[in-house]
C-alpha positions as CSV (number, residue, x, y, z in Angstrom):
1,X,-55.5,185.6,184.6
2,X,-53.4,188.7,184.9
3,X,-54.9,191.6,185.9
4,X,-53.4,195.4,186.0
5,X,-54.8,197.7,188.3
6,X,-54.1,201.3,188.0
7,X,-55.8,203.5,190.9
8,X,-53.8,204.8,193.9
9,X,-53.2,201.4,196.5
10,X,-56.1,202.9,199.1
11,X,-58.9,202.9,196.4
12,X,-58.3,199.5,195.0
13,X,-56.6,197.2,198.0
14,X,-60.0,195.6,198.4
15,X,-59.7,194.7,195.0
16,X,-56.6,193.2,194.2
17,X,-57.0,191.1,198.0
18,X,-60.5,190.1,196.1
19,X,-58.9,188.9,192.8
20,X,-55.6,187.4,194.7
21,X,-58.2,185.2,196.9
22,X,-60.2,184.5,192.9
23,X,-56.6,182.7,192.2
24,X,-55.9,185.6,189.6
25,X,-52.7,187.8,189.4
26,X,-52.4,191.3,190.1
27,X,-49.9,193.4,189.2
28,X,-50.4,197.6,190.9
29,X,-49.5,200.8,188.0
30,X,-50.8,203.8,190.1
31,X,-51.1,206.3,187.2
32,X,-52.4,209.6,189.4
33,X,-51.7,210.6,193.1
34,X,-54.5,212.8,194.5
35,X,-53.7,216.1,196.6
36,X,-56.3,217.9,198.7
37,X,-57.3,221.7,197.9
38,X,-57.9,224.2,200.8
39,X,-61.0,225.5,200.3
40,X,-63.0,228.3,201.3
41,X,-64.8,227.5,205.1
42,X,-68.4,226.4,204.0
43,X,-71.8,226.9,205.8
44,X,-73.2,223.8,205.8
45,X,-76.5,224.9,206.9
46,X,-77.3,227.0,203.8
47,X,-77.6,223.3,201.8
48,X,-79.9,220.8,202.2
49,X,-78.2,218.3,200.2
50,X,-74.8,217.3,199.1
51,X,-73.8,216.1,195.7
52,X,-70.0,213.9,196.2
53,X,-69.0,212.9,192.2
54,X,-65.8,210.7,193.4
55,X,-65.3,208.9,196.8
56,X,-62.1,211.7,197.2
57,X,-64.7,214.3,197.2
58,X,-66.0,212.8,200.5
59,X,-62.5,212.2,201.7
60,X,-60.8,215.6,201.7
61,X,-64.4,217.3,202.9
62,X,-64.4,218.8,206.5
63,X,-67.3,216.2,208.1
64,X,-67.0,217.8,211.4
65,X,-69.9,220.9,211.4
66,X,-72.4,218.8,208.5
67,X,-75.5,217.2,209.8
68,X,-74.9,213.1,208.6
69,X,-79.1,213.1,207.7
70,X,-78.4,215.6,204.7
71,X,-80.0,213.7,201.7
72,X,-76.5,213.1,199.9
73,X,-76.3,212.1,196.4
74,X,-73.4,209.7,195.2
75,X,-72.7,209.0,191.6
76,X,-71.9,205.3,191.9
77,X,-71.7,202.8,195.0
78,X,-68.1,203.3,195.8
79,X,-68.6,206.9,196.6
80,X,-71.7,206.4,198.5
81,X,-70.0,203.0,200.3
82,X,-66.8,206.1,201.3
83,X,-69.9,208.4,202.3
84,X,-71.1,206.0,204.8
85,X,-68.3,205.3,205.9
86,X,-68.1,208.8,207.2
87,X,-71.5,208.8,209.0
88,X,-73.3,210.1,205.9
89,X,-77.2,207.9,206.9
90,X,-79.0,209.5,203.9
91,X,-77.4,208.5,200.5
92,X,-78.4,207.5,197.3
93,X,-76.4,206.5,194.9
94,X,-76.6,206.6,190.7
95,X,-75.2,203.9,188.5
96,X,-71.5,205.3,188.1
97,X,-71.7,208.6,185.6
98,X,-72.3,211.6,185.6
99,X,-75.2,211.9,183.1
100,X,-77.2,209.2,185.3
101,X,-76.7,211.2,188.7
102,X,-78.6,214.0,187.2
103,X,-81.3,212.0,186.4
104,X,-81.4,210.3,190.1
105,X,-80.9,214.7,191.5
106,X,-84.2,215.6,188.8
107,X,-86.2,212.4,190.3
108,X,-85.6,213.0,193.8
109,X,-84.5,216.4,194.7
110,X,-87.1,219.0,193.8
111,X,-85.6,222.6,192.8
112,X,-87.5,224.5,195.6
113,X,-86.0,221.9,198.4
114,X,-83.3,224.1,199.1
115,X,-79.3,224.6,197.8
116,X,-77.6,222.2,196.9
117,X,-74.0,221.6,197.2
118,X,-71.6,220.5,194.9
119,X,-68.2,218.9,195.9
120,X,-65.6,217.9,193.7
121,X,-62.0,217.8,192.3
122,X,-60.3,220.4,190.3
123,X,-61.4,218.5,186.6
124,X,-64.5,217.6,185.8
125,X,-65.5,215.9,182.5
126,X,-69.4,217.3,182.7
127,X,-70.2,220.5,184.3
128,X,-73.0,219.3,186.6
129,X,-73.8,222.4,188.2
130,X,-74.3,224.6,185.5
131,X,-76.4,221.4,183.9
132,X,-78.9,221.7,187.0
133,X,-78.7,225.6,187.3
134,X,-80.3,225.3,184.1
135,X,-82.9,223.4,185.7
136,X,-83.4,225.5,188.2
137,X,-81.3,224.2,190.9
138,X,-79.7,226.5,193.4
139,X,-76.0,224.8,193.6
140,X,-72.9,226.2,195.2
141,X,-69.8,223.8,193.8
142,X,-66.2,223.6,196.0
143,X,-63.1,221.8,194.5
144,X,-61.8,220.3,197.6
145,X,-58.8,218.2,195.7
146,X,-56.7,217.6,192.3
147,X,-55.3,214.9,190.9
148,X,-51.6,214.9,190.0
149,X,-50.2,212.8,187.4
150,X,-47.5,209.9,188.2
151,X,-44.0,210.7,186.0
152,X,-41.7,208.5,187.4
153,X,-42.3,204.3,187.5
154,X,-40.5,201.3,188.7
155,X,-38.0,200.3,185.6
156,X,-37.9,196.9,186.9
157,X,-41.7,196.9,187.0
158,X,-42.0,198.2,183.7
159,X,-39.2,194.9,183.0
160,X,-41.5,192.6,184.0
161,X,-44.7,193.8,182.7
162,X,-43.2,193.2,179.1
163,X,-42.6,189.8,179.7
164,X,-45.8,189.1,181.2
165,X,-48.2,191.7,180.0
166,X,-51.1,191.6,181.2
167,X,-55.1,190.0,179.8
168,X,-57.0,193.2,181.5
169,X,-56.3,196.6,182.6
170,X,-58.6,198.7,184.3
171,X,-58.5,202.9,184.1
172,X,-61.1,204.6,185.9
173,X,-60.6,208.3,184.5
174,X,-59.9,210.3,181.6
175,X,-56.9,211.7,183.7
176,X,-55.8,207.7,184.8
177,X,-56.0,207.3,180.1
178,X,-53.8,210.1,179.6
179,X,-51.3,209.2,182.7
180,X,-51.3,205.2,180.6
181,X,-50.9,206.6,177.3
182,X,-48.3,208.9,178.2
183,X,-46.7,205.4,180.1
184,X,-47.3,203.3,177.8
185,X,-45.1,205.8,175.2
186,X,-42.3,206.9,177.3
187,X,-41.8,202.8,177.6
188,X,-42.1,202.2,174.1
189,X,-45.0,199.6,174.8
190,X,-47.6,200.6,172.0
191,X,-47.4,197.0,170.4
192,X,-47.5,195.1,173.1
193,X,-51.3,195.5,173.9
194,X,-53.5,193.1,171.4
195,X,-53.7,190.5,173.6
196,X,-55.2,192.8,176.6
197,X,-58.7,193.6,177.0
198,X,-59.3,197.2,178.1
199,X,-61.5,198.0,180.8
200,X,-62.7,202.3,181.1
201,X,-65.2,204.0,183.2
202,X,-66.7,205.6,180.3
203,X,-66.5,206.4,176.3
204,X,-64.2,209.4,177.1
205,X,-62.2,207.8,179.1
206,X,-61.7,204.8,176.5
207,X,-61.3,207.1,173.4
208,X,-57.9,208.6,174.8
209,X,-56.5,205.0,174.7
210,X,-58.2,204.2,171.0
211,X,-54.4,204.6,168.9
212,X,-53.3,201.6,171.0
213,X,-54.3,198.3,169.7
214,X,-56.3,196.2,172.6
215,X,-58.0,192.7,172.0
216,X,-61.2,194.7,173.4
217,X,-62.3,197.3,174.8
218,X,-65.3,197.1,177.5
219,X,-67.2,200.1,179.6
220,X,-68.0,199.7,183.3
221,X,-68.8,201.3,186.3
222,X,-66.9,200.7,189.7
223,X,-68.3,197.7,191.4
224,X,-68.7,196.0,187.9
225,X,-65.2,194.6,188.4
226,X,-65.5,191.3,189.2
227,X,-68.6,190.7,186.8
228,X,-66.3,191.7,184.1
229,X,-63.8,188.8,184.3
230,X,-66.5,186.8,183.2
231,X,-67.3,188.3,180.0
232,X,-64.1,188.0,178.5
């Protein structure tokens, strides 16, 4: 099976080593490139919990001055796997959106526990802090990077891909759909996609890529992957 993979190489390595050693082949279409923001210095002391909505979240925080036993809330197992990573011991993670870590924050986090805060990139698809001020929450939020969009890709790439198109493609964002529909146009590839199956992280995401014509389209959440290649 051929398999396109769009993230930037460090978040999906793993995964195309895992579907190379499955016998499957990969081809790499990074449609974004992700650029930390300066923010202001923080306090960590003034939160007792942490709420990461992307695995770059954690990345481009300052770990050096947080205690690693703040209760940390992750929205899917690849952030909380990137908070470990970085010492974090207390995490819990929801199954992949948005809409589900509020419901893990509600269930374990009680509003008089203390602030919370909120890191995350420039764009966000739900405003999750104004969602759980409304509950009562105490939340400061930082935006602590942006994701830039790729504009310039391999021509011999983009060559080869149309003679061997691919039978899934994975995007992961609204901004990785608009990066691949604005690809897919500049190349003049709109036709070329009934025979793929589309895999998005979420309906938004998938809705931006709805005026090209897949074999299927299918909604995951990151660590689903592999599962998926058995459904089609």
């Amino acid at each position: 099976m051929h398999i396109l993979l769009t993230r930037p190489l460090e978040d999906c390595s793993e995964l195309i080593v895992k579907f190379k050693s499955l016998g499957h082949q990969v081809s790499h279409l990074p449609l974004i490139s992700v650029e930390e923001i300066i923010h202001d210095k923080i306090n960590f002391q003034d939160f007792n919990g942490i709420i990461f909505t992307s695995a770059n979240a954690v990345k481009f925080l300052n770990h050096d001055e947080i205690n690693k036993t703040v209760k940390c809330f992750c929205v899917g197992e690849t952030t909380e796997k990137k908070a470990r990573s970085f010492g974090f011991q207390n995490t819990i993670a929801a199954e992949g959106n948005v809409s589900n870590l509020k419901e893990l924050i509600l269930q374990n986090y009680d509003a008089s526990s203390g602030k919370l805060l909120y890191v995350s990139g420039e764009t966000i698809s739900v405003d999750l802090d104004q969602q759980l001020i409304n509950e009562g929450y105490s939340i400061k939020r930082i935006v602590n990077y942006r994701v830039n969009h790729n504009m310039n890709f391999n021509e011999d790439f983009v060559k080869e891909l149309k003679q061997n198109m691919p039978d899934m493609v994975y995007v992961y964002s609204q901004n990785s759909g608009s990066s691949f529909l604005n690809f897919i146009k500049i190349y003049q590839l709109e036709s070329l996609w009934m025979d793929t199956n589309l895999m998005c992280i979420g309906e938004k995401t998938s809705s931006i890529l709805n005026e090209i014509k897949w074999k299927k389209i299918f909604l995951f959440n990151p660590g689903e992957e592999e599962f998926l290649l058995y459904k089609i």
